[in-house]
C-alpha positions in Angstrom: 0.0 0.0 0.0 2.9 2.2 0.7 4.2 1.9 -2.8 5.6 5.1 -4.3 4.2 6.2 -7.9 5.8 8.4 -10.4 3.9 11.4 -10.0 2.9 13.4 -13.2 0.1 15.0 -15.1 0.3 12.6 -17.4 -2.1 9.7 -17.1 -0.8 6.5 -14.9 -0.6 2.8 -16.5 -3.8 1.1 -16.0 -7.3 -0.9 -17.3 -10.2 0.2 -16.0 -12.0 3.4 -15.4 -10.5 6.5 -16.0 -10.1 9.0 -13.3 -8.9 12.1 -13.0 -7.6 14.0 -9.8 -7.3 17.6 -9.2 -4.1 17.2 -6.7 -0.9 15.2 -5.4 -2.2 14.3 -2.2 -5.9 13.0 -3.4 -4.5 11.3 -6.7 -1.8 9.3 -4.2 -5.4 8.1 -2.0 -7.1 6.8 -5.4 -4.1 5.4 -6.8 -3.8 3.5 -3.2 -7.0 2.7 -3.9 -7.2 1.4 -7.7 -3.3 -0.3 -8.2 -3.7 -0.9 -11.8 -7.4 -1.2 -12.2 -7.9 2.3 -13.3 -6.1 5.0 -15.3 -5.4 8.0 -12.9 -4.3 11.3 -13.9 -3.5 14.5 -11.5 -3.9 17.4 -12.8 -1.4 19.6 -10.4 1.7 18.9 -10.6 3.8 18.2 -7.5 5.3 21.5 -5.9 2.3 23.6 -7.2 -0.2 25.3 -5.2 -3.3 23.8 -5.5 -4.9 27.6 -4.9 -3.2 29.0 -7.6 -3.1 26.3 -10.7 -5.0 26.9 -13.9 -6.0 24.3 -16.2 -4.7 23.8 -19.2 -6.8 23.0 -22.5 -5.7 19.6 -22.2 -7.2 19.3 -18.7 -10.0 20.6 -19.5 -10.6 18.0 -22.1 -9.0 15.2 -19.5 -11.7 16.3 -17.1 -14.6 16.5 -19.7 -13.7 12.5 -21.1 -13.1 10.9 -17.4 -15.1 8.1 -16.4 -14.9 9.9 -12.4 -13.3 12.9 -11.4 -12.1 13.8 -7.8 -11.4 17.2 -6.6 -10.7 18.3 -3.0 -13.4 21.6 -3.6 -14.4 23.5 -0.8 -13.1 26.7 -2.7 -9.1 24.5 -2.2 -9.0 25.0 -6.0 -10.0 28.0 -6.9 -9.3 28.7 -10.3 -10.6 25.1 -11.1 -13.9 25.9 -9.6 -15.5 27.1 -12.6 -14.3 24.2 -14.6 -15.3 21.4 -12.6 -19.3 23.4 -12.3 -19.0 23.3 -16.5 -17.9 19.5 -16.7 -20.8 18.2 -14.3 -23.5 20.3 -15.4 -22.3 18.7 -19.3 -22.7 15.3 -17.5 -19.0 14.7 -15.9 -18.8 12.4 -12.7 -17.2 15.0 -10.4 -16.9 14.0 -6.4 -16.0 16.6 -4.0 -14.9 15.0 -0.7 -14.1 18.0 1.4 -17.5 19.1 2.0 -18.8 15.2 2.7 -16.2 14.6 5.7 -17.9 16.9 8.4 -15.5 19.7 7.3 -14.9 22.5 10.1 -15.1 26.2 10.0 -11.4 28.4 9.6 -10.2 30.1 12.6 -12.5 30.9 15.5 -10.9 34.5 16.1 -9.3 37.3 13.8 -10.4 39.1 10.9 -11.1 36.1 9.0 -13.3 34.0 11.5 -16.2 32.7 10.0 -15.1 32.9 6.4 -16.4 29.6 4.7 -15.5 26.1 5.7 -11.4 24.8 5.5 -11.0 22.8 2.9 -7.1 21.2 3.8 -9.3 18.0 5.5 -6.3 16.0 4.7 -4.3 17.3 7.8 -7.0 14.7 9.7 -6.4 11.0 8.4 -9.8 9.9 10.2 -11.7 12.0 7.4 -9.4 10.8 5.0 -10.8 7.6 5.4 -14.0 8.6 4.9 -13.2 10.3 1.9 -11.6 7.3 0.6 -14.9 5.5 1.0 -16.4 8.0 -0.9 -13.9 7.5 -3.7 -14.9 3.6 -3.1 -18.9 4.7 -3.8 -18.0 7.0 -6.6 -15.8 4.0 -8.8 -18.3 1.6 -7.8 -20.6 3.5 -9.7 -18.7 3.0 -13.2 -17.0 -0.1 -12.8 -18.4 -3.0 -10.5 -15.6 -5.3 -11.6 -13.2 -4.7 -8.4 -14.0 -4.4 -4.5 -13.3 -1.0 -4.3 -14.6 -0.6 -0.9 -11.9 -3.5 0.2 -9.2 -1.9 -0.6 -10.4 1.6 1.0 -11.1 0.1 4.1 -7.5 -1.3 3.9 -5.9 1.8 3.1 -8.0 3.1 5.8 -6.8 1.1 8.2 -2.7 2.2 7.4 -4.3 6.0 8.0 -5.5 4.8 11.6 -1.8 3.5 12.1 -0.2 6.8 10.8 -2.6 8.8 12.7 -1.2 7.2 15.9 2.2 7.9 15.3 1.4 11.3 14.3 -0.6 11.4 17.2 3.1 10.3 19.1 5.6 12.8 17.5 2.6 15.8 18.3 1.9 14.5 22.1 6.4 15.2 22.4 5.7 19.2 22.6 4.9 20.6 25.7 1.1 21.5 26.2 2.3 25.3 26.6 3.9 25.2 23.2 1.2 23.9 20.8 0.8 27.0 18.8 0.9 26.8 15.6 2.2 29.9 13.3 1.3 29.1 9.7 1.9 30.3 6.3 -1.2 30.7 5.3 -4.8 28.4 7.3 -4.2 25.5 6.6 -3.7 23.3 9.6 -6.3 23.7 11.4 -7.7 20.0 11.2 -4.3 18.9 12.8 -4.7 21.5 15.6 -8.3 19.9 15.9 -7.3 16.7 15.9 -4.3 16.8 17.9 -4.9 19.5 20.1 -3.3 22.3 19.3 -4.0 26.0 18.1 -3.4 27.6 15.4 -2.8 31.5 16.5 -1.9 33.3 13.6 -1.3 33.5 9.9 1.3 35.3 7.9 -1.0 35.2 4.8 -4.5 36.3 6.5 -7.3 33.9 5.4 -7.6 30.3 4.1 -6.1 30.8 0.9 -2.4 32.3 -0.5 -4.2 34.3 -2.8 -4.1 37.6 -0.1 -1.4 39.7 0.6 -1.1 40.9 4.4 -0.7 44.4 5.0 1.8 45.8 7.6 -0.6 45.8 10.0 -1.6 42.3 9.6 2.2 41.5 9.8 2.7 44.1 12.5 -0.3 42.1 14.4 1.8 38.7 14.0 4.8 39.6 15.4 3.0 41.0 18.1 1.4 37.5 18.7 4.6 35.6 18.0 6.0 37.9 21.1 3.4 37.5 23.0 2.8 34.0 23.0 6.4 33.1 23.0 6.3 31.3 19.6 9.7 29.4 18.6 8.3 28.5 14.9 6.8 30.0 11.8 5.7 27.0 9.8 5.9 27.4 6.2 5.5 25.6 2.6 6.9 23.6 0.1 4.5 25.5 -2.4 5.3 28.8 -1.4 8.2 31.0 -1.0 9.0 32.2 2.3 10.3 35.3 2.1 7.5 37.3 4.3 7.7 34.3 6.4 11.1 34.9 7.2 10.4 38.8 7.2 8.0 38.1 10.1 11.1 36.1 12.0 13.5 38.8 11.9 11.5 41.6 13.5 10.8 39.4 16.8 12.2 40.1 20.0 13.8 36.2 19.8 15.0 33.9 17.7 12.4 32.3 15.7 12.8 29.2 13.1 11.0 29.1 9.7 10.1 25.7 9.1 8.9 24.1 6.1 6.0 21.7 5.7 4.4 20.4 3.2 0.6 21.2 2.7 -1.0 21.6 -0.5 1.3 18.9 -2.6 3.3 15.6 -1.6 6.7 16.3 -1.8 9.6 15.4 -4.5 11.4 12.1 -4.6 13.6 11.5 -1.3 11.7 14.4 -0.1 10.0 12.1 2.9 6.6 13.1 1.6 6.1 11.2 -1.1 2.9 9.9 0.0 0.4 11.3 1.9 1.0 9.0 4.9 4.8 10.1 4.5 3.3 13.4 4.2 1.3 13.1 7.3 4.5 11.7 9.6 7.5 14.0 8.1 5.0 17.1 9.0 4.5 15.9 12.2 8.2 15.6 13.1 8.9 18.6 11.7 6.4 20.3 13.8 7.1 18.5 17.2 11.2 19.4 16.3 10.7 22.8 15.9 8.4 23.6 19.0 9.8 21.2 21.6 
């Protein structure tokens, strides 16, 4: 199950159904899911933020001729939004999963409380599960050939282990210290999940679409004072630079740390899967703030 795959936009070997997947993290859950009983193709490449990417002409027309397509949605990819709406209402299979796994508000407090629902459910392997039963409904649909739901139950069963060990390396950091400074929202289902808070942003909202101001920054360094943060967390699919800009104006030293997010990483990168994904993060996090 662990498996690595060579990740490109191009479409993987395989009979079957074809299905296409907006991003890294959800095409590495299907491909878990199908082996070789179903052509997969991701649309984002690895590295690129999901928020940002723009289909081409020749995903369009991949989306348009898939037997199933999966997309995170939830707003998570914006500029696909419009595309995805076109394909279904021309009779595409399009499955959303954020928005079936119980998905949770952003922030409780700050400017951009209340804002919509976070789509980065991924952070919690417990809903990924669910979503991979989903995916197991949704290819059931156009090919009754395979037990799709067997194999999502297994793979759901390696998330329950990886969500323990996560659950480990997280539980290492004192309670005082689970603060989580981000990039930009997007790890709010971890601090749900494995009780901690997320209590500030350098880019303010869900998405890495806004720019701060110098009062929003202004604001964050305040906080990171405050609060006695060690650790701005940032991403592999987004410079760093006000990241680090934030760092150097507090009163103490203060790491900028990079996770990965919105994409599974490279080869030898340590998040090559999600469930890679899921554990490097999670060292990463309890390192930097312990």
């Amino acid at each position: 199950m662990l498996a690595s795959c060579s990740w490109a936009t191009d479409p993987s070997e395989g009979h079957g159904p074809s299905v296409v997947v907006t991003t890294t993290i959800w095409g590495d859950v299907v491909r878990e899911i199908v082996g070789d009983d179903a052509a997969v193709t991701v649309l984002i490449p690895i590295g690129s933020d999901p928020h940002e990417y723009s289909a081409s002409s020749s995903g369009v027309a991949s989306i348009q001729g898939a037997d199933l397509v999966v997309a995170n949605g939830l707003g998570l990819e914006d500029r696909l939004v419009d595309v995805l709406v076109a394909a279904q209402r021309d009779g595409a299979n399009v499955l959303t999963i954020a928005d079936k796994v119980d998905p949770i508000p952003f922030g409780t407090s700050g400017e951009y409380a209340g804002t919509g629902l976070d789509p980065h459910v991924w952070f919690d392997p417990t809903r990924v599960a669910a979503g991979a039963l989903l995916i197991a409904d949704a290819l059931a649909s156009v090919d009754t050939s395979v037990d799709w739901h067997a194999r999502a139950e297994e793979y759901g069963a390696e998330l329950l282990r990886v969500d323990a060990e996560v659950a480990a390396e997280l539980m290492k950091v004192p309670a005082g210290s689970k603060k989580l400074v981000t990039n930009h929202d997007s790890l709010g289902y971890l601090a749900e999940r494995y009780g901690y808070e997320v209590i500030g942003t350098v880019i303010p909202g869900g998405a890495t679409l806004a720019s701060p101001s110098s009062a929003d920054l202004a604001a964050l360094v305040s906080i990171i004072e405050d609060e006695g943060v060690q650790a701005i967390f940032g991403e592999s699919t987004e410079p760093v630079l006000l990241a680090e800009a934030v760092a150097d104006e507090v009163g103490h030293e203060v790491a900028v740390v990079e996770l990965f997010t919105g994409s599974l990483g490279r080869e030898n990168s340590g998040a090559e899967t999600l469930l890679e994904l899921l554990l490097t993060d999670a060292k990463r996090i309890a390192s930097a703030l312990s």
